[in-house]
Backbone bond lengths (Angstrom), bond angles and torsions (degrees), N, CA, C in turn:
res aa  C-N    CA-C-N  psi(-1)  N-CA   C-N-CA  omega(-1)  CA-C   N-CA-C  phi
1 X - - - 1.454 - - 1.521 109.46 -
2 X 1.513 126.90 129.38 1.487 108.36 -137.14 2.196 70.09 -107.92
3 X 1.640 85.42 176.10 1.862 87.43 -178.63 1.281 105.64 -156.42
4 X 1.318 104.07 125.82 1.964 99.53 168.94 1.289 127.44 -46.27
5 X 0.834 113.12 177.34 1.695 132.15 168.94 1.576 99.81 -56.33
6 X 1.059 126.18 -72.14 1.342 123.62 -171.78 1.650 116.91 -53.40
7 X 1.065 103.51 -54.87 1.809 117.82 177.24 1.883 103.59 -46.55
8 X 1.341 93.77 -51.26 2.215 98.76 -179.25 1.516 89.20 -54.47
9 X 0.891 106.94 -65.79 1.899 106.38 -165.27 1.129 128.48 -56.50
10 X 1.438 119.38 -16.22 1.075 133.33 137.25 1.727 135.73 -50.03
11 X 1.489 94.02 -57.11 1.274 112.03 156.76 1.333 130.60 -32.45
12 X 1.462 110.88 -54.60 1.428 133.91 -178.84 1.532 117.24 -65.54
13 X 1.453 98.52 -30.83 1.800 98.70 -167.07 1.223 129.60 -41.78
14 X 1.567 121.16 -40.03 1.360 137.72 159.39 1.651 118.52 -39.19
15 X 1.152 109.62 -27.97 1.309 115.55 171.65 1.631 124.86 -93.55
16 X 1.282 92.64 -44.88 2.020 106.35 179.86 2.067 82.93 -70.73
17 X 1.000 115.88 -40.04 1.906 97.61 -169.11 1.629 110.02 -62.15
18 X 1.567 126.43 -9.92 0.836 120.36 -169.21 1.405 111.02 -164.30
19 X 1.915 113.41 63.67 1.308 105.64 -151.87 1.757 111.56 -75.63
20 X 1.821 101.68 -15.26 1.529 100.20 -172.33 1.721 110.55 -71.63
21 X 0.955 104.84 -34.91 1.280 99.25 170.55 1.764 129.09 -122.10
22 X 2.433 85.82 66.36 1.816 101.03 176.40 1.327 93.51 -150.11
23 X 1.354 120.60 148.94 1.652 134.57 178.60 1.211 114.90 -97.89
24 X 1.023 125.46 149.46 1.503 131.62 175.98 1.994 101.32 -134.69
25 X 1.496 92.24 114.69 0.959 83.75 -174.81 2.079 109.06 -129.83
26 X 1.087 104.07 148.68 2.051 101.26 -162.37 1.643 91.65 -129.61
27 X 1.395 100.12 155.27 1.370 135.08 153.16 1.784 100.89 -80.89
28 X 1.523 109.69 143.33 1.375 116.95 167.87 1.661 115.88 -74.92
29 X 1.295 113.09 -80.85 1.306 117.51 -160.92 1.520 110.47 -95.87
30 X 1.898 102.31 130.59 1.338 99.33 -149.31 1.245 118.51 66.54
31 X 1.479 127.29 63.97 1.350 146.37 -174.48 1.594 124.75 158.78
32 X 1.274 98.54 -50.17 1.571 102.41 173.22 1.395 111.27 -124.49
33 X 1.601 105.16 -41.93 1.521 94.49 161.11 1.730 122.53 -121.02
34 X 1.425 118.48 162.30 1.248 102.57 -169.27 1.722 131.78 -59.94
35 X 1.147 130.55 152.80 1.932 121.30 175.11 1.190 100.70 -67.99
36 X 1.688 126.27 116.12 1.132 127.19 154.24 1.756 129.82 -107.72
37 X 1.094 113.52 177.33 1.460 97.50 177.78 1.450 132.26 -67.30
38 X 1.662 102.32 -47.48 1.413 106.20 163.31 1.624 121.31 -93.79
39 X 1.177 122.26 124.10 1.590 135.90 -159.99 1.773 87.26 -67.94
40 X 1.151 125.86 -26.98 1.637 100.44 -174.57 1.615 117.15 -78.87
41 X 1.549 113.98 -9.09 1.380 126.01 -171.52 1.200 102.30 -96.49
42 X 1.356 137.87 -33.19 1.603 128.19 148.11 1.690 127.35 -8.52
43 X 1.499 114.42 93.37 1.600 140.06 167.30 0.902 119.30 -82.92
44 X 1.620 125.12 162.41 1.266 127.95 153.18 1.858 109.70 -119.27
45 X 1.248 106.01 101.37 1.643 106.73 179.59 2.097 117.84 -34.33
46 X 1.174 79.71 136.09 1.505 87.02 -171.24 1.464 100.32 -58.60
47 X 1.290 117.17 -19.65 1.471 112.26 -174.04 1.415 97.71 -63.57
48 X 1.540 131.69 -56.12 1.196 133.01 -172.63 1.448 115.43 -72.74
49 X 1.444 130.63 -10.32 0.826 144.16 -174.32 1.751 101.65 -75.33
50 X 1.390 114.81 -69.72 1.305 105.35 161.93 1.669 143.94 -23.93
51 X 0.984 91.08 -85.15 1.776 86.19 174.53 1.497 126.74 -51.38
52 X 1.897 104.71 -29.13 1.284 97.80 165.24 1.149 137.20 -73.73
53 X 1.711 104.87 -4.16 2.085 109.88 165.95 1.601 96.54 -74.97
54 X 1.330 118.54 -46.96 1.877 111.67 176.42 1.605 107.18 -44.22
55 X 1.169 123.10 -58.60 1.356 126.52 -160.95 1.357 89.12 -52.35
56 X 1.325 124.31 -71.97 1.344 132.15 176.99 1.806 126.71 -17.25
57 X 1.365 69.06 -59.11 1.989 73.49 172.57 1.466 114.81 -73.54
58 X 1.239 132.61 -11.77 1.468 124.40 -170.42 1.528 111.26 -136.10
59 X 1.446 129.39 13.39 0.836 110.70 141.50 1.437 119.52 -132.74
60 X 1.376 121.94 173.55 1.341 121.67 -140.77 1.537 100.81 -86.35
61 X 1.397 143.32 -44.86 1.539 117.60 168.12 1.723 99.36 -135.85
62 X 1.282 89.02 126.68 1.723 104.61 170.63 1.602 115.50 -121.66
63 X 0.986 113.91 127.85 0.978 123.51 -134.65 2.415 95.79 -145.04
64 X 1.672 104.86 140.55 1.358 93.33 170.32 1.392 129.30 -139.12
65 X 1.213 120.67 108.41 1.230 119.64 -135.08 1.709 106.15 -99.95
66 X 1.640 121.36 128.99 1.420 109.54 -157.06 1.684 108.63 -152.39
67 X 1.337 115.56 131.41 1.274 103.05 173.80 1.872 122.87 -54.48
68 X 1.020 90.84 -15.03 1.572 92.42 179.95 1.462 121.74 -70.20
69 X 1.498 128.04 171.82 1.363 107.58 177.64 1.989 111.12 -72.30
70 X 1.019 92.93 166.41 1.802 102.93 -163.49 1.912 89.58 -66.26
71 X 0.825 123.73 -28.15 1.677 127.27 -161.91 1.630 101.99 -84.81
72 X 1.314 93.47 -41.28 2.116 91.22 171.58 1.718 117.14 -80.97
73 X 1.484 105.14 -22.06 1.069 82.04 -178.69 1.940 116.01 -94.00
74 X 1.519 89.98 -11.02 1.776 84.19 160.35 1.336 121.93 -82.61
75 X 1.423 126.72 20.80 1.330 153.37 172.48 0.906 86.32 -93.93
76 X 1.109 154.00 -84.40 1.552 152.12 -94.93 1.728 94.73 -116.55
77 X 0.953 115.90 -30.10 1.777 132.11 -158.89 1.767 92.51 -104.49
78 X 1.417 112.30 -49.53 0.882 88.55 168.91 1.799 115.61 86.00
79 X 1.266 106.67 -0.16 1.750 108.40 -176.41 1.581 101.09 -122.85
80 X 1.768 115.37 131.41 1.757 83.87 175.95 1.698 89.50 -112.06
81 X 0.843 146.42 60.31 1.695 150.43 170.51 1.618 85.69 -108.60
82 X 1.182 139.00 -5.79 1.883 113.02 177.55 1.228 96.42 -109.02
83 X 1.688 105.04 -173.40 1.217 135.76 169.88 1.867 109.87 -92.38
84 X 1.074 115.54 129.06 1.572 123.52 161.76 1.481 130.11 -108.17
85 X 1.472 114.52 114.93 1.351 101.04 -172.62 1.281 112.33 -123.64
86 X 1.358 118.16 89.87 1.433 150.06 179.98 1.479 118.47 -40.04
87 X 1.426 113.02 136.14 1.884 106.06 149.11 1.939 91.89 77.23
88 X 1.317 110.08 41.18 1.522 112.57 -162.77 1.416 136.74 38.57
89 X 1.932 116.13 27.03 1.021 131.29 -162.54 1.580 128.83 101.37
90 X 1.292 102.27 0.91 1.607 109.85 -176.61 1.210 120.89 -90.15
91 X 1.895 118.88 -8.18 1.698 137.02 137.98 1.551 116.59 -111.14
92 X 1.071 82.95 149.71 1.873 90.98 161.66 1.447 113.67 -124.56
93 X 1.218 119.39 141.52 1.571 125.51 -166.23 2.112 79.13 -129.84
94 X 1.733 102.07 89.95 2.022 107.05 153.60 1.552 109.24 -31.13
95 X 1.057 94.34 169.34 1.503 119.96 163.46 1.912 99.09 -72.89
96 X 1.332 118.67 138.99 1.492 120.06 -155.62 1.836 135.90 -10.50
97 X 1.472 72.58 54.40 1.942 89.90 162.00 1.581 87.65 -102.24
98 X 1.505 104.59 144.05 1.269 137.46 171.91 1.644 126.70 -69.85
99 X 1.431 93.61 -44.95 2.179 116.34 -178.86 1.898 96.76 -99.74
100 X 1.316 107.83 149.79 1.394 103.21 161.55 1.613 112.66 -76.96
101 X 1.305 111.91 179.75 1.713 107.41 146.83 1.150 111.39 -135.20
102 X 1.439 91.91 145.92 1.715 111.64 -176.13 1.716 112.20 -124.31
103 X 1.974 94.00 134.88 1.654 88.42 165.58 1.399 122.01 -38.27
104 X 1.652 107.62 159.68 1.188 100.37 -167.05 2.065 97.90 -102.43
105 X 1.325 108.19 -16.07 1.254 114.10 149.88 1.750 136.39 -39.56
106 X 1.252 97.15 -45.94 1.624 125.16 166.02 1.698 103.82 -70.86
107 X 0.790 110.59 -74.28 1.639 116.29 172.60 1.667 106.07 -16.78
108 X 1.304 111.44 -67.81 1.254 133.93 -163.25 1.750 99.64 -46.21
109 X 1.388 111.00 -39.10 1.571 120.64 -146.95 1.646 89.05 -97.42
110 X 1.553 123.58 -21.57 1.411 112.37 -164.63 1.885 113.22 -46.26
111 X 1.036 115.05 -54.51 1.578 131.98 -158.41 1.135 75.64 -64.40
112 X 1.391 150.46 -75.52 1.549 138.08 -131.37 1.591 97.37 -68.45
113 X 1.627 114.64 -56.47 1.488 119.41 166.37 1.069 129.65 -9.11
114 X 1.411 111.57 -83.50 1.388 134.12 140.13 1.385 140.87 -12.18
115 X 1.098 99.32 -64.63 1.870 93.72 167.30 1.282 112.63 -79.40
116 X 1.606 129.03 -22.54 1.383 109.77 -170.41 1.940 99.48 -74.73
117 X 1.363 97.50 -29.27 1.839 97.74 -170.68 1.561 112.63 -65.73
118 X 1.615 109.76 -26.04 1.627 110.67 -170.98 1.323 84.72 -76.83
119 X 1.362 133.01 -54.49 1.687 118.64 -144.74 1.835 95.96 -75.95
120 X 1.594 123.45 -24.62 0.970 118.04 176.35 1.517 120.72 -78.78
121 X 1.181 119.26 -2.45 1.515 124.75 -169.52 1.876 97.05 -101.26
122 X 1.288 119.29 71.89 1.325 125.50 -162.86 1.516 107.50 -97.87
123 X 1.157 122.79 -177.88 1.521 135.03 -146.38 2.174 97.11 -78.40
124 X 1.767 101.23 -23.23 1.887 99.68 164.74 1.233 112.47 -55.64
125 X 1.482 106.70 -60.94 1.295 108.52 -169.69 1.803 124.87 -71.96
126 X 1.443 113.65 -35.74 1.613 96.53 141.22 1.302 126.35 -31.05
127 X 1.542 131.55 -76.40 1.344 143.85 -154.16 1.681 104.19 -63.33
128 X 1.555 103.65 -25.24 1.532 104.58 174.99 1.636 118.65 -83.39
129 X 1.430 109.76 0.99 1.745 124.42 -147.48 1.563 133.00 27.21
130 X 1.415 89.47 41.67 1.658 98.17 159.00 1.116 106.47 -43.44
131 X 1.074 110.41 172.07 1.818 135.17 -165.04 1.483 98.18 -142.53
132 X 1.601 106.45 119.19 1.862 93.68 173.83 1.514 89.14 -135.32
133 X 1.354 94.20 140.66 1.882 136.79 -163.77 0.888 127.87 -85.55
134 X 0.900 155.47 58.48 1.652 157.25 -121.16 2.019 104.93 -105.33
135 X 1.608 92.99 89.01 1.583 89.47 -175.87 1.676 115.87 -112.99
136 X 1.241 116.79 46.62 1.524 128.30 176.42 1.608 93.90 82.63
137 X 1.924 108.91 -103.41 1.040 82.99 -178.13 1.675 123.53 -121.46
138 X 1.456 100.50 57.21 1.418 111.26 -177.80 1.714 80.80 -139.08
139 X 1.526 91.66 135.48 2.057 100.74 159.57 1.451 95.00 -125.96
140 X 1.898 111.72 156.33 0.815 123.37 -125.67 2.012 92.25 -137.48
141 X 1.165 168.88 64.49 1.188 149.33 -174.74 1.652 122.69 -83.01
142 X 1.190 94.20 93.34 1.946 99.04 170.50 1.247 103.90 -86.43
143 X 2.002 83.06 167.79 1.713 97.95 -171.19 1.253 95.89 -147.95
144 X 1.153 139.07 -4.84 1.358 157.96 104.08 1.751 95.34 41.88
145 X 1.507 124.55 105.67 1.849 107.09 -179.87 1.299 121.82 66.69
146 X 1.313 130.58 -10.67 1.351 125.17 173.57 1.551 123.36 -72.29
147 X 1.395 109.15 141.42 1.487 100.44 -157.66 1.963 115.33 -60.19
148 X 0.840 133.19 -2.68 1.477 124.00 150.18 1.761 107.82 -149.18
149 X 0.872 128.78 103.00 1.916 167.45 -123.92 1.651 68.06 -101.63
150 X 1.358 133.65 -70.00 1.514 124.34 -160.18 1.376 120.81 -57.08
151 X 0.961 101.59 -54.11 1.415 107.95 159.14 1.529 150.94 -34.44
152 X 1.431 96.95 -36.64 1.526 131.06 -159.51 1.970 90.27 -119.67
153 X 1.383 113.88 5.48 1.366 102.23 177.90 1.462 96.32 -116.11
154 X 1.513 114.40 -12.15 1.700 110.48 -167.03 1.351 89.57 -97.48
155 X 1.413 117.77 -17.64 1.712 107.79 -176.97 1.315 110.11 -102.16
156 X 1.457 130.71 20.25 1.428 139.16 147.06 1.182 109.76 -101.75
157 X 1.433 152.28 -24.79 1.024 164.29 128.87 1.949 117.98 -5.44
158 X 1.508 95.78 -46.45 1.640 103.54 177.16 1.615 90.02 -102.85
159 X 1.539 148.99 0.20 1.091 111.43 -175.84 2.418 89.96 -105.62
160 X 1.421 107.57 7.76 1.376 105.13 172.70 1.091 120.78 -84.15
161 X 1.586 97.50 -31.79 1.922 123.01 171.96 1.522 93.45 -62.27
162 X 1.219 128.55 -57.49 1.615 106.86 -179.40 1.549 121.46 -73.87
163 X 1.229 130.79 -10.91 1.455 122.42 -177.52 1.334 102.59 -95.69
164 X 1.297 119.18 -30.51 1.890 116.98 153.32 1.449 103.09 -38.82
165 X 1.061 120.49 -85.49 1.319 126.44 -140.88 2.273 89.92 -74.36
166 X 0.916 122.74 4.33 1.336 122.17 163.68 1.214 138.27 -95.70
167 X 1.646 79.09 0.27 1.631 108.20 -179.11 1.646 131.84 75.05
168 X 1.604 110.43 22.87 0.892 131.93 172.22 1.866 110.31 -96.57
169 X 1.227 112.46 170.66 1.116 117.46 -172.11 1.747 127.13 -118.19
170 X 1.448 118.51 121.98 1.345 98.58 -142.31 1.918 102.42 -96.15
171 X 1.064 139.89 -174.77 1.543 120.43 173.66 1.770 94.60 -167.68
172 X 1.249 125.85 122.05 1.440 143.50 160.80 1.182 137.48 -61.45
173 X 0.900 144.52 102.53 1.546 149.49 -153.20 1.526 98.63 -119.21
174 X 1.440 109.36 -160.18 0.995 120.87 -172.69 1.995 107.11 -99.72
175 X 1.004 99.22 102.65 1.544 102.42 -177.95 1.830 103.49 61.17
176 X 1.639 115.55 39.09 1.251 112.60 -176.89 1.333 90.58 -152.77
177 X 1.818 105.91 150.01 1.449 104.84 161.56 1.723 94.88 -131.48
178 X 1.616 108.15 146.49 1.401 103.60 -178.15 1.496 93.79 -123.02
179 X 1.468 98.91 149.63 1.494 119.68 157.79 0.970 144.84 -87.48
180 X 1.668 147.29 96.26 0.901 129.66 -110.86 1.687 117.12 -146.58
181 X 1.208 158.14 124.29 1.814 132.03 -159.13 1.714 85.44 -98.83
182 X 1.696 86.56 158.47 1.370 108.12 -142.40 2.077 98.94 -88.23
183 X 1.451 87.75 66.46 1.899 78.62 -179.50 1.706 75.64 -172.02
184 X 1.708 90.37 139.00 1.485 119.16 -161.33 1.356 130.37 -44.86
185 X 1.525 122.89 104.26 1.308 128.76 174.15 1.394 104.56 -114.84
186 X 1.197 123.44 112.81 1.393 135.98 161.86 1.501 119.84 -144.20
187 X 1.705 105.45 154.61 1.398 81.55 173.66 1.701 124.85 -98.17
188 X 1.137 114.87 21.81 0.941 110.00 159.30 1.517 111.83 -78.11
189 X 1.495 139.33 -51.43 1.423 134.23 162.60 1.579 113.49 -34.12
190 X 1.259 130.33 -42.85 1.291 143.24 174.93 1.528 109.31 -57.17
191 X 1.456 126.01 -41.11 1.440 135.66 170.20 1.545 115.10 -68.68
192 X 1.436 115.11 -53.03 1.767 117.74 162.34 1.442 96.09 -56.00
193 X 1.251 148.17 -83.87 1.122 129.62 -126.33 1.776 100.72 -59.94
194 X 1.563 118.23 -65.01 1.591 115.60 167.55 1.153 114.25 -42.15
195 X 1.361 137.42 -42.90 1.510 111.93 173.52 1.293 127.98 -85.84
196 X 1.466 126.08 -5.66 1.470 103.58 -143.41 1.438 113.69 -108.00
197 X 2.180 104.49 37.99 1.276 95.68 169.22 1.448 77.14 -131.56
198 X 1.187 120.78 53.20 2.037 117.20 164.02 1.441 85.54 -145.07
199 X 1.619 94.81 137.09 1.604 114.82 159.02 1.060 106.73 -86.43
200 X 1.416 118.97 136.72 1.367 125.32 167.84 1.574 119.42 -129.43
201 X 1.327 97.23 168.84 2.303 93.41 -164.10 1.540 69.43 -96.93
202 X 1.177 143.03 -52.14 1.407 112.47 -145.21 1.714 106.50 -174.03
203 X 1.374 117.99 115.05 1.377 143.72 -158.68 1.838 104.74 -86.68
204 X 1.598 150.12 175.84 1.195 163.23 55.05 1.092 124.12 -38.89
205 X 1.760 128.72 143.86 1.114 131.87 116.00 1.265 122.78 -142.54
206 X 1.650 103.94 158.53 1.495 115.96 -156.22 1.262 102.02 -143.70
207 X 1.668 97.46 118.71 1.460 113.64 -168.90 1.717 117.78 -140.07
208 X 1.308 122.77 178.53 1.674 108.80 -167.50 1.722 88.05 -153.46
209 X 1.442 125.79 27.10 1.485 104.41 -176.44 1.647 117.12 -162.11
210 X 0.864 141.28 129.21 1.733 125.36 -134.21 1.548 103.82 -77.39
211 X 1.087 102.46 8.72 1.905 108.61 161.69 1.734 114.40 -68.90
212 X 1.525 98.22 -46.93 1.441 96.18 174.83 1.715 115.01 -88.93
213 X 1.529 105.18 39.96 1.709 104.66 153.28 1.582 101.89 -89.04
214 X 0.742 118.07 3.77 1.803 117.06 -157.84 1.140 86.67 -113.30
215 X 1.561 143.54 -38.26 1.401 140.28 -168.07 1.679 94.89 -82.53
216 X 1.507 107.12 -35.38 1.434 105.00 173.99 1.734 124.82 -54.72
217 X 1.520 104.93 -51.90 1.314 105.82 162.26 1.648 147.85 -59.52
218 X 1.697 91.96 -14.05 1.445 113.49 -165.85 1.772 94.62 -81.74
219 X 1.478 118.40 -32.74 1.564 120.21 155.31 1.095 109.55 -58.56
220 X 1.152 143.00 -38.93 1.419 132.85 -168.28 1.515 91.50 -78.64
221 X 1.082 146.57 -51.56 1.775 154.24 -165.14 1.429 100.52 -61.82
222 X 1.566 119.69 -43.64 1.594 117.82 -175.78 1.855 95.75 -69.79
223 X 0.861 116.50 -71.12 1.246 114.43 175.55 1.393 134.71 -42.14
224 X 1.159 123.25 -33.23 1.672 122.03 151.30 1.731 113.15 -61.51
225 X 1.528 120.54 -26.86 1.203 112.25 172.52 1.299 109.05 -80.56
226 X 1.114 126.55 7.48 1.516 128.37 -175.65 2.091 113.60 58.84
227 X 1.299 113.66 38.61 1.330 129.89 170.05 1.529 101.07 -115.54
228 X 1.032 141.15 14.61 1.744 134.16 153.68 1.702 95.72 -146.46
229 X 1.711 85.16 136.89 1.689 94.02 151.44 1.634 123.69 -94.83
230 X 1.238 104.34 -59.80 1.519 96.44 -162.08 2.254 93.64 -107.98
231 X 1.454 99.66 129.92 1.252 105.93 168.68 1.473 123.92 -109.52
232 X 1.234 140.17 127.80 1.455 148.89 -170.73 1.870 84.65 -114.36
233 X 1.551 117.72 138.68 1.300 153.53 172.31 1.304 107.69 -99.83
234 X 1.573 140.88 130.40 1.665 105.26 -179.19 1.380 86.76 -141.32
235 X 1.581 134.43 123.99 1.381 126.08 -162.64 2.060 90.13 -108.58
236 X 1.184 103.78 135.83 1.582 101.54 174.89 1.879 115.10 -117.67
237 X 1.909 95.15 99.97 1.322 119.26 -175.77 1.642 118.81 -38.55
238 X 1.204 123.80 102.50 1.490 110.64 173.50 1.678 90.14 -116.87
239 X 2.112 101.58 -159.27 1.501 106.14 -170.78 1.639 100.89 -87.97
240 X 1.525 129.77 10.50 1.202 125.63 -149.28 1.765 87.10 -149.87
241 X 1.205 124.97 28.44 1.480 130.85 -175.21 1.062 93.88 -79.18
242 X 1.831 116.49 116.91 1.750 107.08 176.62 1.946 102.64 -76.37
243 X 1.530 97.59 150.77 1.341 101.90 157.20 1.114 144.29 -43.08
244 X 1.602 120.84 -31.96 1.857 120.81 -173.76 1.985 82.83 -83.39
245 X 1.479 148.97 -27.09 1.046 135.37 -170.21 1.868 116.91 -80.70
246 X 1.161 114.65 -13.06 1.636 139.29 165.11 1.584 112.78 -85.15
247 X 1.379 107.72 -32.87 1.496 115.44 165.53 1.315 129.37 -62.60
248 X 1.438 97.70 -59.10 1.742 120.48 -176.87 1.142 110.47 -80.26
249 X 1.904 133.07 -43.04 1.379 117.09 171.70 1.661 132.76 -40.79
250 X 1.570 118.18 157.09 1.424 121.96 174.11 1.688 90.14 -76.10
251 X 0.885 151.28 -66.13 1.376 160.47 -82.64 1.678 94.62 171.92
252 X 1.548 103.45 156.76 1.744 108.77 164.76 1.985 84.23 -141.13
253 X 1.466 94.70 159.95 1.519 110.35 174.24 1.900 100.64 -123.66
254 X 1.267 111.50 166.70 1.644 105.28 -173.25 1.853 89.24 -112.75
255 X 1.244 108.51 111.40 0.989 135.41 174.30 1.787 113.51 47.58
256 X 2.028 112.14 -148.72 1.397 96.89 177.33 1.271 117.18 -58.35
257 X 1.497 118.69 -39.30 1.482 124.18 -150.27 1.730 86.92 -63.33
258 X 1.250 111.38 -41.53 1.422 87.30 -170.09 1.702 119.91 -79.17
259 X 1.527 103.12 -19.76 1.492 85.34 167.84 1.763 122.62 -70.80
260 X 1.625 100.80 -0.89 1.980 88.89 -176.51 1.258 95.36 -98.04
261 X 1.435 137.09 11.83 1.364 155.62 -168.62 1.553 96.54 -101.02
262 X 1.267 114.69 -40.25 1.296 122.03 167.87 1.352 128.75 -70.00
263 X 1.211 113.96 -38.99 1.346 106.28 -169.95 1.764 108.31 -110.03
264 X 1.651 130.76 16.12 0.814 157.90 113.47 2.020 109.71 -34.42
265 X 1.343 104.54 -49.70 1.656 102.23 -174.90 1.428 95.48 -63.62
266 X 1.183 116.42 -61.26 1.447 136.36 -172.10 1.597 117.65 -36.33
267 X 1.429 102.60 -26.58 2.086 120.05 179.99 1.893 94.57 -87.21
268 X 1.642 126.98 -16.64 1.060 105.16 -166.11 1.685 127.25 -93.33
């Protein structure tokens, strides 16, 4: 449901009335910085870069939540005063801690991850230039820019059919399929676990990819435990915006510009 300028700012008030105790919490790519083809050329414009050190300083945990590992995307962001919660929540990279941390459950599953994705990342999927992701214990195969995308989606397609049936767990992204051991990584779990020994008057998140429906719900989960009051949903419109994320948002923003449009509201 798309919303003016005035209506977001409205939206927001619950948070600007009480920023020490409200979160702001983002998706990286396609959110803060633009979707590009190659994942290492992924920025965050200094324009957005700005206000999000303000946001930073004035409200009480900001935080950026990203399928990527937690260490690239504080690369990519570029700020170390936040919290990063990596691998869709399965690390957290503090405000200037150096190592992430990872369940030790997750830990356990890396090696199995791992070898099933190398032996599955075979001489097709080279020749197609898949891309395989190496995220502890989630691996990752894009197709994202590869010289024919159809192709390279039917031949990840039989290597999901085998990590199913290996008893791994498979999950769809946007021009990505990840591999995954079969006990809960989401980022909505990634959002409870950092919050859910701080009360807060009033939470954000702002996301563009049906991963962050789960970050969507993980507000709804703080709030049935009675650790959030007021929750804002913030869906960020691109040409590839899935439908259940236009559904489930409070609000939609039109792409980055509008999320640094956002968090600009958020300083007022």
């Amino acid at each position: 449901m798309p919303s003016d300028a005035a209506t977001l700012e409205e939206k927001l008030r619950p948070l600007r009335e009480a920023p020490e105790r409200s979160a702001v919490l983002l998706d990286v790519d396609g959110v803060l910085a633009p979707i590009v083809e190659q994942p290492d050329d992924a920025h965050m414009p200094e324009t957005t870069r700005r206000p999000l050190i303000e946001v930073a300083r004035r409200y009480g945990v900001v935080a950026c939540v990203s399928g990527r590992r937690a260490s690239d995307a504080r690369r990519i962001v570029s700020l170390g005063s936040i919290a990063y919660l990596g691998s869709h929540g399965s690390e957290v990279l503090r405000p200037g801690s150096i190592a992430p941390e990872m369940d030790r459950e997750l830990e356990a599953w890396t090696r199995r991850v791992q070898t099933f994705a190398h032996d599955a990342y075979g001489e097709k999927l080279r020749r197609l230039r898949v891309r395989l992701e190496d995220k502890e214990a989630i691996a990752a195969l894009h197709w994202r820019g590869t010289p024919d995308e159809e192709d390279s989606r039917l031949a990840i397609e039989e290597v999901a059919e085998r990590a199913e049936e290996a008893g791994f767990v498979t999950h769809w992204g946007r021009k990505v399929l990840e591999i995954r051991p079969p006990v809960r990584i989401d980022k909505g779990a990634g959002i409870v676990n950092l919050l859910s020994s701080t009360d807060l008057a009033a939470a954000v998140y702002v996301g563009d990819d049906v991963t962050d429906l789960d970050a969507f719900r993980g507000l709804t989960e703080l709030q049935e435990r009675d650790r959030l009051g007021y929750a804002l949903r913030v869906g960020v419109r691109s040409d590839e915006t899935p439908p259940q994320l236009e559904e489930e948002a409070d609000t939609l923003v039109e792409g980055t510009d509008g999320v640094r449009d956002l968090l600009r509201a958020l300083l007022l």
